[in-house]
GUVEXGU-794404 format. One line per 2 residues: their letters; for each residue y, z, x of N, C-alpha, C. Coordinates in nm, 2 decimals, always signed. Atoms other than C-alpha are relative to their C-alpha. Example, Ala and Ser with C-alpha at 12.3 -4.5 7.8 and 13.67 -1.06 7.14 Angstrom:
as = -0.12:+0.00:+0.09:-0.45:+0.78:+1.23:+0.12:+0.00:+0.09 ~ -0.11:+0.00:-0.09:-0.11:+0.71:+1.37:+0.11:+0.08:-0.08
% end
This chain:
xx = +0.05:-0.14:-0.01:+0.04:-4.44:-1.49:-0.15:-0.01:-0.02 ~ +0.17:-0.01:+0.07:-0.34:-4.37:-1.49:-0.05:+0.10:-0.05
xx = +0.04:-0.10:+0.13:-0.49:-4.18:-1.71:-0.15:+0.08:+0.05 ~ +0.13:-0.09:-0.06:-0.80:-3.91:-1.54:-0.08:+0.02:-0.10
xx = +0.11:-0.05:+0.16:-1.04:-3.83:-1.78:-0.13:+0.07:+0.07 ~ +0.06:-0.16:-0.08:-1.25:-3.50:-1.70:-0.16:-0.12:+0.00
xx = +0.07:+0.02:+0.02:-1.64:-3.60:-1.65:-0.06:+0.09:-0.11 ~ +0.05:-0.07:+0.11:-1.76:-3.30:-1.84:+0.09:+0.10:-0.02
xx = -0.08:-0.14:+0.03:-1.60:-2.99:-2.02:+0.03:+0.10:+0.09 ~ +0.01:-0.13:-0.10:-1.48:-2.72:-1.77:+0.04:+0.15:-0.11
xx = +0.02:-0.14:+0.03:-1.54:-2.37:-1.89:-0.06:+0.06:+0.09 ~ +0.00:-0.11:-0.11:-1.44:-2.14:-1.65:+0.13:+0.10:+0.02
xx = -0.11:-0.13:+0.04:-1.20:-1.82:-1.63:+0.01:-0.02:+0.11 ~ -0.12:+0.01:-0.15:-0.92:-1.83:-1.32:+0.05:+0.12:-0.03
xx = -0.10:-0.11:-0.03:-0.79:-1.54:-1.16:+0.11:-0.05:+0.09 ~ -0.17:+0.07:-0.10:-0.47:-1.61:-1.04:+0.03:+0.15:+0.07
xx = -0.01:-0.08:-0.10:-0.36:-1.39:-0.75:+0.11:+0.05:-0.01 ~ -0.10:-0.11:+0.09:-0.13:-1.07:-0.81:+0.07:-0.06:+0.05
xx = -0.16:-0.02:-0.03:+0.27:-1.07:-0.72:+0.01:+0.12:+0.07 ~ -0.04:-0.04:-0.12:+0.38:-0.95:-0.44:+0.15:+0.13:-0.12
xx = -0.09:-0.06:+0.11:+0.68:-0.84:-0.70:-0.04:+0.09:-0.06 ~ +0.02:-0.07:+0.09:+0.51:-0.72:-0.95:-0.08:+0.14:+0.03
xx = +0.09:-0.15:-0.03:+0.27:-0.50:-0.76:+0.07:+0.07:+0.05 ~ -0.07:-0.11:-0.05:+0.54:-0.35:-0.58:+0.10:+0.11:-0.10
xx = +0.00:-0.09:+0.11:+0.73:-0.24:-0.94:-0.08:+0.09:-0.08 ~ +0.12:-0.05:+0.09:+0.39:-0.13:-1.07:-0.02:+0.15:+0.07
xx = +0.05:-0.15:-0.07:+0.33:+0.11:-0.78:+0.12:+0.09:-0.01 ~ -0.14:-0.15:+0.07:+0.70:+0.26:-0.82:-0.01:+0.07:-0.09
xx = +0.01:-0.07:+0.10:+0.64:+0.32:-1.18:-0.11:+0.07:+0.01 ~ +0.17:-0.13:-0.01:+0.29:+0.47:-1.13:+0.01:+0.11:+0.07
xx = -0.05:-0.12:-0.08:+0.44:+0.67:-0.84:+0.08:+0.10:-0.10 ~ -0.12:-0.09:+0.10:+0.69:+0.82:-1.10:-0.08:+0.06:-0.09
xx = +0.04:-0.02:+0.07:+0.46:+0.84:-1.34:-0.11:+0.08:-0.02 ~ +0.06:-0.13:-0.03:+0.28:+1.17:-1.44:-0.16:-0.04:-0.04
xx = +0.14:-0.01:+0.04:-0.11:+1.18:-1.41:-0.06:-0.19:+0.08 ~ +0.08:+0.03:-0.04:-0.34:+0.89:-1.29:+0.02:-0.10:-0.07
xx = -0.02:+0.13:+0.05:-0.27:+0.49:-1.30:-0.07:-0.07:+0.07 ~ +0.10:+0.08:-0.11:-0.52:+0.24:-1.20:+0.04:-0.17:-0.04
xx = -0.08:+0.12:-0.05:-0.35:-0.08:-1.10:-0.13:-0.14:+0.03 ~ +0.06:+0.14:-0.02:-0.54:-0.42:-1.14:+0.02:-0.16:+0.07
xx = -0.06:+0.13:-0.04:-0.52:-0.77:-0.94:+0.15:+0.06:+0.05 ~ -0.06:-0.04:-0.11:-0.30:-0.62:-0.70:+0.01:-0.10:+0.13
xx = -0.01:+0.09:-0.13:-0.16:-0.83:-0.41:+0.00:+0.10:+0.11 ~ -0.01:-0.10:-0.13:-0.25:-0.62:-0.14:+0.04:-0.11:+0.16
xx = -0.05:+0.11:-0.11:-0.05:-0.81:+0.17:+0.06:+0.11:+0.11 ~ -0.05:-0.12:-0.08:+0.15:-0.61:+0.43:+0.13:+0.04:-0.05
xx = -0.10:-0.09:+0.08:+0.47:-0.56:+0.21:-0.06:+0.11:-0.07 ~ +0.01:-0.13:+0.10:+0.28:-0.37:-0.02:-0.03:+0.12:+0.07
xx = +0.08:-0.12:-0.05:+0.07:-0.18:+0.24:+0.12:+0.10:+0.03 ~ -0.15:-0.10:-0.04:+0.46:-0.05:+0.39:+0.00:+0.08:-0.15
xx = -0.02:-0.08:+0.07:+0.52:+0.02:+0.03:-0.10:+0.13:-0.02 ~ +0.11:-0.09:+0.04:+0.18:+0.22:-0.05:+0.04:+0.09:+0.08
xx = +0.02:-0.16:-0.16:+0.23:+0.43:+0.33:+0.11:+0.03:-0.08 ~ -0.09:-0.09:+0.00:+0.58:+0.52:+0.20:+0.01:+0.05:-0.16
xx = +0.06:-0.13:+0.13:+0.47:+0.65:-0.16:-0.07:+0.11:+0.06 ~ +0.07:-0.07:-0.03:+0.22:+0.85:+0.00:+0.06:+0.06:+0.12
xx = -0.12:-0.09:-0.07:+0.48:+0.98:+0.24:+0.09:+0.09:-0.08 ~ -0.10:-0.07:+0.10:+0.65:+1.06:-0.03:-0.07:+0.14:-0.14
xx = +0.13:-0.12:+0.11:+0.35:+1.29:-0.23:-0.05:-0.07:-0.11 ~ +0.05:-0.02:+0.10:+0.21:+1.06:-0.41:-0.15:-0.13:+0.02
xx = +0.14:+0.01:-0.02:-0.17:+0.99:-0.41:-0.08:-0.12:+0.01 ~ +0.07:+0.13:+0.04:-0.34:+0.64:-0.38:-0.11:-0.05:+0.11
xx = +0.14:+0.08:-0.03:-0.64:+0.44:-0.32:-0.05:-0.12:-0.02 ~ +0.00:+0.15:+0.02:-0.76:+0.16:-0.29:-0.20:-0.01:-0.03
xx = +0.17:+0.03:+0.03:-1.15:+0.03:-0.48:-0.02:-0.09:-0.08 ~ +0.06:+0.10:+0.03:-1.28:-0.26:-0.52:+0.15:-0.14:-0.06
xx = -0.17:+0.09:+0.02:-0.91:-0.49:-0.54:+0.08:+0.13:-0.10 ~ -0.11:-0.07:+0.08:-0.77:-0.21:-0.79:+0.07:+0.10:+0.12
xx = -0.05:-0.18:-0.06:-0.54:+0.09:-0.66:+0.02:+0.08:-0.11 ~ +0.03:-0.11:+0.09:-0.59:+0.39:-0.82:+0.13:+0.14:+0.05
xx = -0.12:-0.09:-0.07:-0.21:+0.63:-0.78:-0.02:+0.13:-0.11 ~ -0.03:-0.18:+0.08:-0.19:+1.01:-0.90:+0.17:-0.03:+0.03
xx = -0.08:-0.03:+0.03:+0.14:+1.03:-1.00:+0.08:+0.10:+0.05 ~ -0.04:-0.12:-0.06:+0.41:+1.28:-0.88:+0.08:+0.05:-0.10
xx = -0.06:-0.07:+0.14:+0.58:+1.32:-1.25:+0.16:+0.00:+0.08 ~ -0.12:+0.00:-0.01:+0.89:+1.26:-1.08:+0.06:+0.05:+0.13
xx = -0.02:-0.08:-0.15:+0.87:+1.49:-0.79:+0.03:-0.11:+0.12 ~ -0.02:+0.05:-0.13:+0.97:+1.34:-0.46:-0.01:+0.11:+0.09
xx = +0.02:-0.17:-0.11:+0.81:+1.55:-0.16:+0.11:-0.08:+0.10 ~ -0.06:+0.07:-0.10:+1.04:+1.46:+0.13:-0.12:+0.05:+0.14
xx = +0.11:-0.01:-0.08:+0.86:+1.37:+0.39:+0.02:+0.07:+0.18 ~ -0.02:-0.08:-0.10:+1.05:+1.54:+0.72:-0.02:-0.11:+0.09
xx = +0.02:+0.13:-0.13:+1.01:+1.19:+0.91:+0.09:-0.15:-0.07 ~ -0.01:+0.08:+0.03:+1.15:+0.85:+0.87:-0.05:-0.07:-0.06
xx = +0.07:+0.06:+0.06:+1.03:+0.63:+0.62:+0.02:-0.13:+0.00 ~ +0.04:+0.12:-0.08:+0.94:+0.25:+0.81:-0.09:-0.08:-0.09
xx = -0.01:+0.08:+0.05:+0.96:-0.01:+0.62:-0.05:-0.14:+0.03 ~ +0.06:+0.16:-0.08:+0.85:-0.33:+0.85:+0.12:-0.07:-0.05
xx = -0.13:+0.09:+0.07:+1.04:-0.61:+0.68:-0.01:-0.04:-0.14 ~ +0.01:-0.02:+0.13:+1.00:-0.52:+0.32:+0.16:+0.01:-0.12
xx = -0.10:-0.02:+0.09:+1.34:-0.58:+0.14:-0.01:+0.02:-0.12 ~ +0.03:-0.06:+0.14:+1.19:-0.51:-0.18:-0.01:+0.13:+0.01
xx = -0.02:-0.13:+0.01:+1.09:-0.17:-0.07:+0.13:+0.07:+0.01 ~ -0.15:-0.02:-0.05:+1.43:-0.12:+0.09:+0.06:+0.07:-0.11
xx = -0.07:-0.02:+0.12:+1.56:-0.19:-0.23:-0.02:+0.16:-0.12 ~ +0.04:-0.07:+0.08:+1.35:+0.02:-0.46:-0.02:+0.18:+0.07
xx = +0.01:-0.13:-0.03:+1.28:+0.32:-0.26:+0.14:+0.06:+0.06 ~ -0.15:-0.12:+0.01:+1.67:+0.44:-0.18:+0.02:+0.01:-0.12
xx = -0.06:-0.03:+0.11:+1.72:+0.43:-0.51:-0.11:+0.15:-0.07 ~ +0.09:-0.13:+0.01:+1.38:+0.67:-0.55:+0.02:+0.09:+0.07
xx = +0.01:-0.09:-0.05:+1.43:+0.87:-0.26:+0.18:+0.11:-0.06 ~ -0.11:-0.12:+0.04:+1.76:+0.97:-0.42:-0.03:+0.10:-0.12
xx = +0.07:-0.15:+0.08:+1.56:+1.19:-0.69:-0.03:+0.10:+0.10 ~ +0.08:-0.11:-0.07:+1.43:+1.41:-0.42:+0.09:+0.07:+0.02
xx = -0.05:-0.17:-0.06:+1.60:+1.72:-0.24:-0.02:-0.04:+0.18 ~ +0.02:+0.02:-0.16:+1.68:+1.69:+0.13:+0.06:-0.13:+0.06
xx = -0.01:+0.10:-0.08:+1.74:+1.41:+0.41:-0.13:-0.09:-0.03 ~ +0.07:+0.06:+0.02:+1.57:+1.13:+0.36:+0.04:-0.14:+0.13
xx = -0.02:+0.14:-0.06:+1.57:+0.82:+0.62:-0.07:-0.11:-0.05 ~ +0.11:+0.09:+0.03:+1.45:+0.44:+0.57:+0.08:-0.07:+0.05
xx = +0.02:+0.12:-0.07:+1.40:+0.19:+0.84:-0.07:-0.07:-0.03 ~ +0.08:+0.09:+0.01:+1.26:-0.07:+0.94:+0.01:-0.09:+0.13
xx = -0.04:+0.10:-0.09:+1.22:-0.36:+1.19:+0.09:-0.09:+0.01 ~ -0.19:+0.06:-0.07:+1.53:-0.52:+1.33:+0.03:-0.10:-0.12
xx = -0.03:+0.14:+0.12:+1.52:-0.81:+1.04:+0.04:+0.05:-0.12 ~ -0.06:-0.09:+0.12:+1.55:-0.54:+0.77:+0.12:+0.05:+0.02
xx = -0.11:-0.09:-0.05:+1.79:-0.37:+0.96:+0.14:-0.11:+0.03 ~ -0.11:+0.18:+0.11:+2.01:-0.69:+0.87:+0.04:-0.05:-0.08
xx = -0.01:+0.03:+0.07:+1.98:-0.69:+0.56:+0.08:+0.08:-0.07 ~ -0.10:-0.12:+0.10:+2.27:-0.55:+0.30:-0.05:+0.07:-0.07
xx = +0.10:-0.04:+0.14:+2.19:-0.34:+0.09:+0.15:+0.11:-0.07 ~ -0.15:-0.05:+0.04:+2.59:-0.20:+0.05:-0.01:+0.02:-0.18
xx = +0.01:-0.07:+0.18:+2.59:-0.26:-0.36:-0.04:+0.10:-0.05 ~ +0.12:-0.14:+0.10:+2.30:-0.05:-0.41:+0.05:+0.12:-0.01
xx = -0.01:-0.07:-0.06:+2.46:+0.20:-0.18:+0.13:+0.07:-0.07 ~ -0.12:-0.02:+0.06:+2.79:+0.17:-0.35:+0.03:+0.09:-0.12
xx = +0.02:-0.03:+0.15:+2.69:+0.23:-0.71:-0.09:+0.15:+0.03 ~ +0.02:-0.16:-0.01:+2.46:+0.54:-0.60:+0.07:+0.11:+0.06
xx = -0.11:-0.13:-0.03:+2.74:+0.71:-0.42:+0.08:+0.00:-0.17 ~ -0.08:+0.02:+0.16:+2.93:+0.64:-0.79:-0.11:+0.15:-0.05
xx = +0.08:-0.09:+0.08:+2.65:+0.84:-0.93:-0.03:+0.14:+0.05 ~ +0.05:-0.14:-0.08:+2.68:+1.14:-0.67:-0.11:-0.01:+0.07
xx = +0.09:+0.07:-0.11:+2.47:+0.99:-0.40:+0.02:+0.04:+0.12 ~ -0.07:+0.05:-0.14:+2.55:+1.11:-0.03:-0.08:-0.10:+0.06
xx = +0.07:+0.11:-0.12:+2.49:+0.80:+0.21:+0.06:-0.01:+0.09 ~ -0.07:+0.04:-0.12:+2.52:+0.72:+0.51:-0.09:-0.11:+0.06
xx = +0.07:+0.10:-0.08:+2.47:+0.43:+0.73:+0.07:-0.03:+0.14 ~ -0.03:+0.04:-0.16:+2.52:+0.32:+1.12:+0.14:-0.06:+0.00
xx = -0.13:+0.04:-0.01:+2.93:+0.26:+1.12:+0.03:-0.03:-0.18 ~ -0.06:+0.01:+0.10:+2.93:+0.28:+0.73:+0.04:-0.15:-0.02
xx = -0.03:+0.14:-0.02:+2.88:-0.12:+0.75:-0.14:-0.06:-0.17 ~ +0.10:+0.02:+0.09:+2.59:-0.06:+0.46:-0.13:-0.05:+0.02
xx = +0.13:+0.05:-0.04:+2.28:-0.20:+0.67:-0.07:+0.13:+0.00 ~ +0.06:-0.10:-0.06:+1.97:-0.02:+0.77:+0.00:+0.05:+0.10
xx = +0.04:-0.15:+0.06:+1.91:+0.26:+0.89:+0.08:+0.11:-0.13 ~ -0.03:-0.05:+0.08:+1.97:+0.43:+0.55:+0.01:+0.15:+0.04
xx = -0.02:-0.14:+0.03:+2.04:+0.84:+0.54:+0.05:+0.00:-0.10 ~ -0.02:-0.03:+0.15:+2.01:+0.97:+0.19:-0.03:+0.16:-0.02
xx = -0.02:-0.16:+0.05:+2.12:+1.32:+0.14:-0.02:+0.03:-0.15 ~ +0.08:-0.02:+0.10:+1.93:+1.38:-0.15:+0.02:+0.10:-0.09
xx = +0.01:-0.11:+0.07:+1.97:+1.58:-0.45:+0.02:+0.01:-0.17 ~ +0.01:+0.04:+0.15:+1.93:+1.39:-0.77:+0.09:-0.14:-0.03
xx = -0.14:+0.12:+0.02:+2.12:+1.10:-0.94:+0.04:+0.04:-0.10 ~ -0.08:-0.04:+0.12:+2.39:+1.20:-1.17:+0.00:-0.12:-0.09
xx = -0.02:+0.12:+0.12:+2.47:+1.01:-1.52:+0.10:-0.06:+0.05 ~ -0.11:+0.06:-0.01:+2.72:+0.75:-1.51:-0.04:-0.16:-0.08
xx = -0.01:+0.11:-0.07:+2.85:+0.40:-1.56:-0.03:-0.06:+0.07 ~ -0.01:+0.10:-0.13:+2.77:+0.16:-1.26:+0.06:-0.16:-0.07
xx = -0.03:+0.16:+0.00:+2.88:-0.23:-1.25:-0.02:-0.01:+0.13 ~ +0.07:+0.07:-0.15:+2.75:-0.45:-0.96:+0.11:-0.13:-0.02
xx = -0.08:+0.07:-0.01:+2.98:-0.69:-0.85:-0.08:-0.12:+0.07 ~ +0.04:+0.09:-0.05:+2.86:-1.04:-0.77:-0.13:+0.04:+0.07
xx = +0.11:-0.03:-0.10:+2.52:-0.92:-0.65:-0.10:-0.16:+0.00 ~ +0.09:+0.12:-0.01:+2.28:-1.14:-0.51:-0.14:+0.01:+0.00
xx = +0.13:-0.09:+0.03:+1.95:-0.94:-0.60:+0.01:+0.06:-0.08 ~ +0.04:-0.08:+0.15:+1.82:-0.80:-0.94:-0.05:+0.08:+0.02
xx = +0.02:-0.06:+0.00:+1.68:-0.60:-0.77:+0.04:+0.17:+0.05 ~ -0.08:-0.11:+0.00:+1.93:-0.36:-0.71:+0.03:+0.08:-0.15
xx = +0.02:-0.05:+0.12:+1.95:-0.33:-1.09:-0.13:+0.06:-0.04 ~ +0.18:-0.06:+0.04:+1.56:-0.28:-1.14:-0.03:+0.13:+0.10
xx = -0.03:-0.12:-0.05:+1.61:+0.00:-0.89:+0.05:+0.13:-0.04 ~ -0.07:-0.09:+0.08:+1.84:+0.17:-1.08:-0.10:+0.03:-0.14
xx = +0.08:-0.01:+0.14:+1.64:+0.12:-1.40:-0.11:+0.04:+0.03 ~ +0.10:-0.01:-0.08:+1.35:+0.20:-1.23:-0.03:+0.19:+0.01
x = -0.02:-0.08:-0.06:+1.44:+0.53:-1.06:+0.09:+0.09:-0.11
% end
């Protein structure tokens, strides 16, 4: 083994580069969350930007200055947006926004491009019809295109059966 040995002392502060993850839970909760949250070290990439366009489809306010985002909150409201909400190939949004758009009132859609539109998302779908959820999907096969007849999520129980993403749970907890 050989053994490196520094030339001189390094003092110096590393920014390590956000989470794709984490900024996409941060903006949910900020979205939910009443009044004015300003989000640091943000991975701004093109999953998040789909997520940001479909908060802000959804009524709730953000910006972007100097790497932070800055969201006004909608205290819980969900505006429905009267259009589809296009997703690219963001299975994290997928995830997290059926389970949001089922607070709102109204029809709600969520696509995406053909690779999303592949992906399951049946569990999620399962457990929020449990909770008084209407859904629907293209032959009731549980892929996207999502329809979410909107109109709150009731209390309950759920259990997830063998899932293969936590983030069907952090949706629920989430939302």
């Amino acid at each position: 083994m050989t053994e490196i040995k520094p030339l001189t002392r390094l003092d110096a502060i590393i920014k390590l580069p956000g989470s794709k993850s984490y900024t996409q839970r941060a903006l949910i909760i900020a979205a939910l969350a009443q009044g004015e949250s300003c989000l640091s070290n943000v991975l701004l990439a093109e999953d998040t930007g789909y997520m940001m366009e479909a908060l802000r489809l959804l009524g709730t306010g953000i910006s972007e200055a100097h790497g932070d985002v800055v969201v006004q909150g909608t205290g819980g409201r969900i505006a429905n947006p009267g259009q589809p909400i296009f997703l690219g190939n963001n299975g994290t949004a997928l995830r997290f926004l059926t389970s949001l758009v089922s607070l709102g009132n109204g029809r709600f859609i969520i696509t995406g491009e053909k690779r999303l539109c592949e992906r399951p998302v049946k569990p999620l779908l399962d457990v929020l019809e449990t909770l008084g959820v209407t859904i629907h999907t293209e032959e009731g096969k549980g892929f996207p295109p999502v329809a979410i007849d909107a109109h709150g999520i009731g209390a309950g129980s759920v259990t997830f059966d063998n899932v293969a993403s936590s983030q069907y749970v952090s949706s629920l907890l989430i939302s």
